[in-house]
C-alpha positions as CSV (number, residue, x, y, z in Angstrom):
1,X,34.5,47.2,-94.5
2,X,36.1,57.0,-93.6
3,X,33.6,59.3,-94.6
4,X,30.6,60.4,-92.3
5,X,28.2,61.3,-95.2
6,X,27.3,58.1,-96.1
7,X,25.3,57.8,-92.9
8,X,22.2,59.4,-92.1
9,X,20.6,59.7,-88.1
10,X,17.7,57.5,-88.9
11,X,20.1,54.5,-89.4
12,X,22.0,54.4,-86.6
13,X,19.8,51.4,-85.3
14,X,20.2,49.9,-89.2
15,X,23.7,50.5,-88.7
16,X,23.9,48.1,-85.6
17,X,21.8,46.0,-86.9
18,X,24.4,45.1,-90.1
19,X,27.5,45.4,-87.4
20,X,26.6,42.3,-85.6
21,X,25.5,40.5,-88.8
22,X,28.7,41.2,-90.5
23,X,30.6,39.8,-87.5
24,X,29.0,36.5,-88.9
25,X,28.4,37.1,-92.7
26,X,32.1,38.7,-93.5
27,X,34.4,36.1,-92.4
28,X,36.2,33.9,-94.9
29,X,39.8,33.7,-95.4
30,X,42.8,31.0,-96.5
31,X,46.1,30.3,-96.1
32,X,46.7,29.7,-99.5
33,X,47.6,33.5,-101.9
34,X,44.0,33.0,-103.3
35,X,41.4,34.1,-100.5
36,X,37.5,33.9,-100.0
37,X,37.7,36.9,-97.8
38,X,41.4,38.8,-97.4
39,X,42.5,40.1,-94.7
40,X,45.6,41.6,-95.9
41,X,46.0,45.1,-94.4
42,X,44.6,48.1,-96.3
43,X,41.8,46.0,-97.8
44,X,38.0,48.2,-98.1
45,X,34.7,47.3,-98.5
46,X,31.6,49.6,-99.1
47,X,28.5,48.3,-99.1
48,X,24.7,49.0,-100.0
49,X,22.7,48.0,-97.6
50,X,18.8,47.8,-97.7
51,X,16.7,46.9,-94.4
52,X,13.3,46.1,-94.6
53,X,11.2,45.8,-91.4
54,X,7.6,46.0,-90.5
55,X,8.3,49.9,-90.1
56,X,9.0,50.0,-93.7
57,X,12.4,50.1,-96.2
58,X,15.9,51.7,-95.0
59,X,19.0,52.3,-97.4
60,X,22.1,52.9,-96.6
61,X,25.8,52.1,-97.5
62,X,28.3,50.6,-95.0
63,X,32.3,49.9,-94.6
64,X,35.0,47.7,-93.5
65,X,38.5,48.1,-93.4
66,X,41.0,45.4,-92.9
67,X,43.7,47.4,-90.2
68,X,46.4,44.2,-89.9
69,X,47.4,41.8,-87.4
70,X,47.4,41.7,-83.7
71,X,47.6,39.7,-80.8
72,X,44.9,38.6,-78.4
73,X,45.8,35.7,-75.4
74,X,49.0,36.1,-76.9
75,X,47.8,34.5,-80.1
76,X,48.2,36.3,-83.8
77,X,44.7,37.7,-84.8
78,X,43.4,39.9,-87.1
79,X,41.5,42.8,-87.1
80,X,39.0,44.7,-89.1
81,X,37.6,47.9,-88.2
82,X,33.8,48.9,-89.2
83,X,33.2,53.4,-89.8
84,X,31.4,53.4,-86.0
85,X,35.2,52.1,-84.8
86,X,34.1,48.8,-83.6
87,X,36.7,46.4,-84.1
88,X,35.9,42.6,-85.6
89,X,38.6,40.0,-84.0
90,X,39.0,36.6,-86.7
91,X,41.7,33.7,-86.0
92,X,43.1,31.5,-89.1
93,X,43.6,28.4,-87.9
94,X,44.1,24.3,-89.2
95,X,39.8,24.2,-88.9
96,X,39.0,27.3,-90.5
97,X,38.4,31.2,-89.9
98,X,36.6,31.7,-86.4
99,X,35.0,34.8,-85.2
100,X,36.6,36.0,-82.0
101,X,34.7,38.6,-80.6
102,X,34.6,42.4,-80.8
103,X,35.4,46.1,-79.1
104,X,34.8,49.5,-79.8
105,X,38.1,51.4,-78.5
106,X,36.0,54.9,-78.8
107,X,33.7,53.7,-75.9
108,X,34.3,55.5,-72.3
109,X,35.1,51.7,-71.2
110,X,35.7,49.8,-73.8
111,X,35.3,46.3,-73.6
112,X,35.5,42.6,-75.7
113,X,33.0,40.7,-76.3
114,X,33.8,37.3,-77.3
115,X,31.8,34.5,-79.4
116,X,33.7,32.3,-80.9
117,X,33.0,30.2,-83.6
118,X,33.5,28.8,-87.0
119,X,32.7,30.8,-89.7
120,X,34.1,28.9,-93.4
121,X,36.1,25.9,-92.9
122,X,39.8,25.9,-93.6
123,X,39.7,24.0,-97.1
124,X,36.1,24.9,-98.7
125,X,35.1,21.9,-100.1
126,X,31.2,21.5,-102.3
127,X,28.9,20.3,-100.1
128,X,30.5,20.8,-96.6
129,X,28.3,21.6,-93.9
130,X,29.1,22.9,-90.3
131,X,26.8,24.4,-87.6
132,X,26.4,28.0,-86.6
133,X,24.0,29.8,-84.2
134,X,22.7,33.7,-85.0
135,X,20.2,35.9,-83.4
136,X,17.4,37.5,-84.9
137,X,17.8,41.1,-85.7
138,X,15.2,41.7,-88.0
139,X,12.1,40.8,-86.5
140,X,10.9,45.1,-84.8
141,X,8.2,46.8,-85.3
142,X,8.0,50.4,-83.8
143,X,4.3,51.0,-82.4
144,X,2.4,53.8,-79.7
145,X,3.3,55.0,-78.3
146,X,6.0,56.5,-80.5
147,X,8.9,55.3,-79.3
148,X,8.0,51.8,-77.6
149,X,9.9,49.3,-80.3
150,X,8.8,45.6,-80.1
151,X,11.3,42.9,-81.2
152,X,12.2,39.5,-81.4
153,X,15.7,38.5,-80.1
154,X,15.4,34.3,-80.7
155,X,18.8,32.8,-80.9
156,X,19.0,30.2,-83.6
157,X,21.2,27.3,-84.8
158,X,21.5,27.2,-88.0
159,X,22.7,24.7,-90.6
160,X,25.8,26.1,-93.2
161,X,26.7,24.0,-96.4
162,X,28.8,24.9,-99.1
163,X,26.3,24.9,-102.9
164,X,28.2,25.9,-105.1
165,X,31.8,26.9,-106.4
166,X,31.3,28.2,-109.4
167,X,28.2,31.2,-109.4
168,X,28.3,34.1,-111.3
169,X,27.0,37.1,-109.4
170,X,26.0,41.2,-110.0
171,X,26.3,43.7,-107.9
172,X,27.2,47.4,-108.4
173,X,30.9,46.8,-107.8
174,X,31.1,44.6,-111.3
175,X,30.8,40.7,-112.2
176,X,32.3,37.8,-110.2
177,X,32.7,34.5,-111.4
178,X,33.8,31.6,-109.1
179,X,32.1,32.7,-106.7
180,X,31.5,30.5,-103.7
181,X,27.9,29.9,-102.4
182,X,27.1,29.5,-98.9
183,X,23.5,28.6,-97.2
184,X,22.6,28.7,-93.9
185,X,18.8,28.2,-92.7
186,X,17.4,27.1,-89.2
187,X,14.4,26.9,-86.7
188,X,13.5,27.5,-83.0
189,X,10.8,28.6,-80.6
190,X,10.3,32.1,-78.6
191,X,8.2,33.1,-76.7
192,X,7.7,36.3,-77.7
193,X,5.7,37.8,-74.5
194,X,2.3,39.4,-74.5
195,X,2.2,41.4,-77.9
196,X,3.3,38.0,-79.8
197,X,3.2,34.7,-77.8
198,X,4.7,31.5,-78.8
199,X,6.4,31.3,-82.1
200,X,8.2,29.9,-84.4
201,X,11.1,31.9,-85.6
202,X,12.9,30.8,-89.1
203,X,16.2,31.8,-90.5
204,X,17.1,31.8,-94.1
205,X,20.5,32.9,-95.6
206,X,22.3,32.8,-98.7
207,X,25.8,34.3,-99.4
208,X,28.5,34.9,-102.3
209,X,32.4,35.0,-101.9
210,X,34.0,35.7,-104.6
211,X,37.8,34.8,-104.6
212,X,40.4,37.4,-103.7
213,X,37.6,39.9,-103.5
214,X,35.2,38.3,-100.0
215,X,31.5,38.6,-99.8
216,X,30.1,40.5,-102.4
217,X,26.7,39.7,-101.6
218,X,24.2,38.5,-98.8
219,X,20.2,37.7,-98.5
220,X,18.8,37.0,-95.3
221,X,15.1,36.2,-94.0
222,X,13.5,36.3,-90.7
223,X,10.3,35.3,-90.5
224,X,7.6,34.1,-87.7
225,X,4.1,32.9,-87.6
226,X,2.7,35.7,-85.8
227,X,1.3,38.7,-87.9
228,X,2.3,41.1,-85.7
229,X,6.3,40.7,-86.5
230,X,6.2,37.9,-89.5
231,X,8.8,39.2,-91.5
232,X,12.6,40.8,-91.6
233,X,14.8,41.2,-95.1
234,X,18.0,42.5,-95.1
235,X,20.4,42.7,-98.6
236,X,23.5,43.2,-99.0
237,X,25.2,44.2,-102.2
238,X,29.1,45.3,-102.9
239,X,29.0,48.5,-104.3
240,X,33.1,49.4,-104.3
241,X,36.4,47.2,-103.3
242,X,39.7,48.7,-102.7
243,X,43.2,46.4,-102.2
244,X,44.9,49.6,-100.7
């Protein structure tokens, strides 16, 4: 989750703004044949993608590919490789899929940025819970002059639980049954600066795996108290899967 048309110049920031959500949102794999989210080389994901800020509504479509294994600390990794070539680092280990880190290699110096943590447990299990911190992305508003953008960055720990095993869920791709739903919701207080203040920044999240297949979709809700920035939406549907 490669072909240039299916971006546009006005969503390069949307485009960033998925990247670092997906480094969160698409990670959820098994040992076992049957998988929440493969990572089997040649896998694709497309994806349409609609943003909603206080500067209005943004479409787009975005991809993944699944590029094999590596090593990293001379430990087995593997990789997956978003259309901007920024590489997505994930570990399978005894506790579960963790997100490593990432790099782009077509930067002048390209480094890796690491931030580990769990992402799905090794054995999903109905009603599991596990903790998992995010930052807002969201949360902009683009005012005068023209090109001065105001956002909220609040990092916040949020609260993941397993609901459900069995949802049935559509999406332009097709139907999946069995599908595996995850929440994830939290709280915390910014202080915004000047144009906003002191606020309290909420985090909502819902999202669908379906076996063999991986997230095939994603809702997700910032919102404040303040007026001037009270409300993000971003949504996530699968619109095409390839296995290679």
């Amino acid at each position: 989750m490669h072909n240039q048309s299916y971006f546009h110049t006005t969503g390069v920031i949307t485009r960033r703004v998925v990247l670092l959500l997906f480094c969160l949102l698409c990670t959820s794999c098994s040992k076992n044949e049957q998988s929440y989210f493969p990572l089997k080389k040649g896998y694709k994901w497309r994806y349409d993608v609609s943003l909603e800020t206080r500067d209005g509504l943004r479409k787009q479509q975005y991809i993944l590919n699944n590029i094999g294994e590596s090593e990293l600390d001379n430990s087995p990794v593997y990789l997956r490789e978003s259309l901007d070539g920024t590489i997505l680092y994930y570990s399978n280990s005894d506790t579960g899929i963790h997100y490593l880190g990432n790099m782009n290699d077509k930067m002048i110096s390209p480094e890796f940025h690491a931030d580990k943590q769990l992402v799905i447990p090794d054995k999903p299990v109905l009603g599991s819970q596990w903790q998992q911190s995010t930052v807002t992305k969201l949360l902009k508003k683009t005012g005068p002059p023209q090109k001065t953008v105001f956002e909220i960055f609040a990092k916040v720990d949020l609260e993941a639980r397993i609901e459900s095993l069995e949802e049935i869920v559509d999406v332009p791709a097709g139907r999946f049954k069995n599908c595996m739903k995850i929440t994830m919701s939290g709280s915390s207080f910014k202080d915004a600066g000047n144009y906003v203040g002191l606020t309290l920044v909420n985090v909502e999240q819902t999202s669908w795996y379906a076996p063999d297949v991986g997230l095939v979709k994603m809702q997700r809700i910032e919102t404040t108290q303040s007026d001037a920035l009270d409300k993000g939406t971003l949504l996530i549907d699968l619109a095409d899967f390839d296995e290679g």
